[in-house]
N, C-alpha and C positions, 0 to 999 in steps of 0.2 A: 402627254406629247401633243404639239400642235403640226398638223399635216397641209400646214397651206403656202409651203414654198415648194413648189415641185424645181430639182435640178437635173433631174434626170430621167427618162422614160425607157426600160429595156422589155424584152419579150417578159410576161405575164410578171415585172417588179418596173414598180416606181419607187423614186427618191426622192426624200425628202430632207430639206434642213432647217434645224430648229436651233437660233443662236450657234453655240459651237459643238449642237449635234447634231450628225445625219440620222435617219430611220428609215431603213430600206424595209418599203413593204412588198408581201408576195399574192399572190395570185392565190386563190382559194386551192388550185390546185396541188399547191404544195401541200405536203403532210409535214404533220409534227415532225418526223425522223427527218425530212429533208433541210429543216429550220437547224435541228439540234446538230445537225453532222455540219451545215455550213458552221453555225458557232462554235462548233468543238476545232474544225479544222481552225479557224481565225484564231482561237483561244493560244492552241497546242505552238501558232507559227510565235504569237505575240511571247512567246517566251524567247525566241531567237532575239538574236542584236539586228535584225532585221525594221526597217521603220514600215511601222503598217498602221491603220486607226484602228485602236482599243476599243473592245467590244463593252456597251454600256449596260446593257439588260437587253432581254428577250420579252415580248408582248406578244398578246394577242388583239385585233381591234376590231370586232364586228364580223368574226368568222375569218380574216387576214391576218397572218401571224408578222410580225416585225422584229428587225433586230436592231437596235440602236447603238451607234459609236461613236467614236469623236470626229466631226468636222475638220476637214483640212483644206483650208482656202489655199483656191489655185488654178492652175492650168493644167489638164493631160497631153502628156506627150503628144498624143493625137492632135490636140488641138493648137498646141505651138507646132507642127508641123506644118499644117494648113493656116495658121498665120506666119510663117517663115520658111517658105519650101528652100529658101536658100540653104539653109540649115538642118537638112532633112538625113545629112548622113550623120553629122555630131548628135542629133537628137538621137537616132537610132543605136550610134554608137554606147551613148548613154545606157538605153533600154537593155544592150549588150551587157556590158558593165553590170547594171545593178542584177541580172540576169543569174552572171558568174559568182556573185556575190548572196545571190539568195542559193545555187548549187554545193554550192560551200558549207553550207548549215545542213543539221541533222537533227530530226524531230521524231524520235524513233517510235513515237505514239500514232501518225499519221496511216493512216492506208497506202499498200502497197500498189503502185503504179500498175505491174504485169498483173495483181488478179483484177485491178479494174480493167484492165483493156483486156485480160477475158470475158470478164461480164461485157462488156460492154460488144464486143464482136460477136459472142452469142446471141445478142439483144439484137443484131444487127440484121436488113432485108434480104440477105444475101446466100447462096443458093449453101446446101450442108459441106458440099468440096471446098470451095473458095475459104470459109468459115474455118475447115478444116487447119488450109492450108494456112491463111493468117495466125492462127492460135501455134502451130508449131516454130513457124517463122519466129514468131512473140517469142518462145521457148527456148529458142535458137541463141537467143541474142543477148548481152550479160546483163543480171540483174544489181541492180544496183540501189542505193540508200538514200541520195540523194534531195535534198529539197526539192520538187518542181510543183510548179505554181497551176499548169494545166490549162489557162488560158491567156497566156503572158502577151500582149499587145499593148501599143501604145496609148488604147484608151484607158488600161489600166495602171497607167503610169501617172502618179499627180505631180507638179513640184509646185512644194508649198512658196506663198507670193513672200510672205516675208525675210524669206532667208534662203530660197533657191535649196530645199532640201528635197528629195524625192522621198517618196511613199508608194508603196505598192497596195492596190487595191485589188478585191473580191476575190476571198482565197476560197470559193464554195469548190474549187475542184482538184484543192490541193493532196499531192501523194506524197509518199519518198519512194525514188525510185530513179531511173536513167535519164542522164540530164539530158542526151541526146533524143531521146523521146520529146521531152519538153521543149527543146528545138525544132524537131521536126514539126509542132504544135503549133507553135509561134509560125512557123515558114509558111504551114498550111493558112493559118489565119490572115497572114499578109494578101495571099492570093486569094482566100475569099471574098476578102475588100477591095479588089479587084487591085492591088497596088503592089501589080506587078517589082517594078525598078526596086521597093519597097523593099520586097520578098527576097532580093538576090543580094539586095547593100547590107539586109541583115544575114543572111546566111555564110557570107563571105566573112562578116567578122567577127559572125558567133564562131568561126571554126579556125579561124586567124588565133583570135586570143586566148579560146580553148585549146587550141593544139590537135583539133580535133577533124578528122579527113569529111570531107563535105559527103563523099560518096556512103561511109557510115550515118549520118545521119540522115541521108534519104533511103534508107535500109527502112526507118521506120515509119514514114509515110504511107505505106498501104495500112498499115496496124493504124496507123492516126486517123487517117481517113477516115478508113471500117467504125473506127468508134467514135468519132465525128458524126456518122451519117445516124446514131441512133436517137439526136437531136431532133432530125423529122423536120429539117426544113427544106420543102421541096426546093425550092431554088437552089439549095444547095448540093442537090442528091445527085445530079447529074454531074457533075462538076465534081462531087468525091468516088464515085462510082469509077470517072477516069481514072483519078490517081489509082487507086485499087486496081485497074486492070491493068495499066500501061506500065508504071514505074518499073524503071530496071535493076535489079540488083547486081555487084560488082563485089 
């Protein structure tokens, strides 16, 4: 593999492409298990009719483990946003769509969504009541099968240049489980990015063309939060800490 087209730079992985394959490398501090669970997840989706890039082989390069796929020349939604803000509700609308479309699918191999957002609100800074409290809330609220993707934004939306097909990228945190979850994930992640308007244009029509009451899916925001915030980015801690205290349930 040749490592000298960098396309992408994210926390502790860079990207690379090589003719018509990428190789996303990681940070030493990943372990084997975190390599083989993103590849198993990406493996287990690529059986759905879902369009994702095929996993090519797994490496290791100088203590850096990689995983290699196919190339998919393009644009992400993110990035025709910010080149067409005209455009910024049909773009989103999109995002919606393939959204409903990957909920749809069922991959009964996958990790369950509610024991991850146990681990993960265990995992979390937050005092043993609150912990308490979130974990039965989680408990509370129906479980379900579902495809969700667990970091679904528009930077992980590509459309390929030749023929305007979309492709969903980086499934390391994929479950099956409640698609309203995976909403409220998506809703959180808008306002991380500080893009507010963003955050309301998609929630209004993820629960328009789900059928699905806006006030259920902010049921699951302190839970998303909570396990959002075991990522440890300070900038972001304070900011989830609110959601977690204030949100109202209805």
């Amino acid at each position: 593999m040749r490592l000298d087209r960098i396309i992408a730079v994210r926390s502790a992985k860079t990207v690379y492409s090589d003719g018509d394959c990428v190789i996303k490398e990681f940070g030493e501090d990943y372990s084997k298990a975190d390599i083989l669970r993103e590849a198993r997840n990406q493996a287990l989706i690529e059986e759905t009719p879902l369009n994702i890039p095929k996993i090519r082989e797994i490496s290791k390069n100088g203590g850096r483990w990689a995983i290699a796929m196919d190339f998919i020349p393009g644009k992400t939604l993110a990035q025709l946003i910010q080149e067409e803000p005209a455009r910024k509700s049909d773009y989103i609308g999109l995002m919606v769509k393939l959204q409903l479309e990957m909920h749809a699918q069922r991959a009964p191999k996958l990790d369950y969504l509610r024991d991850k957002m146990h681990r993960k609100i265990g995992e979390a800074d937050l005092t043993p009541s609150v912990r308490y409290e979130l974990q039965t809330r989680l408990d509370s609220l129906p479980a379900h099968v579902k495809v969700c993707h667990g970091d679904f934004q528009p930077s992980n939306i590509i459309i390929r240049e030749d023929d305007g097909v979309p492709f969903i990228l980086d499934w390391s945190h994929a479950t099956q489980g409640n698609a309203s979850a995976d909403a409220a994930r998506s809703y959180l992640l808008f306002h991380l990015a500080g893009d507010f308007s963003g955050a309301e244009t998609y929630i209004k029509l993820f629960c328009d063309k789900s059928g699905t009451a806006g006030s259920y899916v902010k049921k699951w925001l302190p839970i998303v939060a909570a396990s959002q915030s075991v990522k440890g980015n300070p900038a972001e801690r304070e900011f989830l800490m609110h959601w977690i205290d204030v949100v109202e349930y209805e």
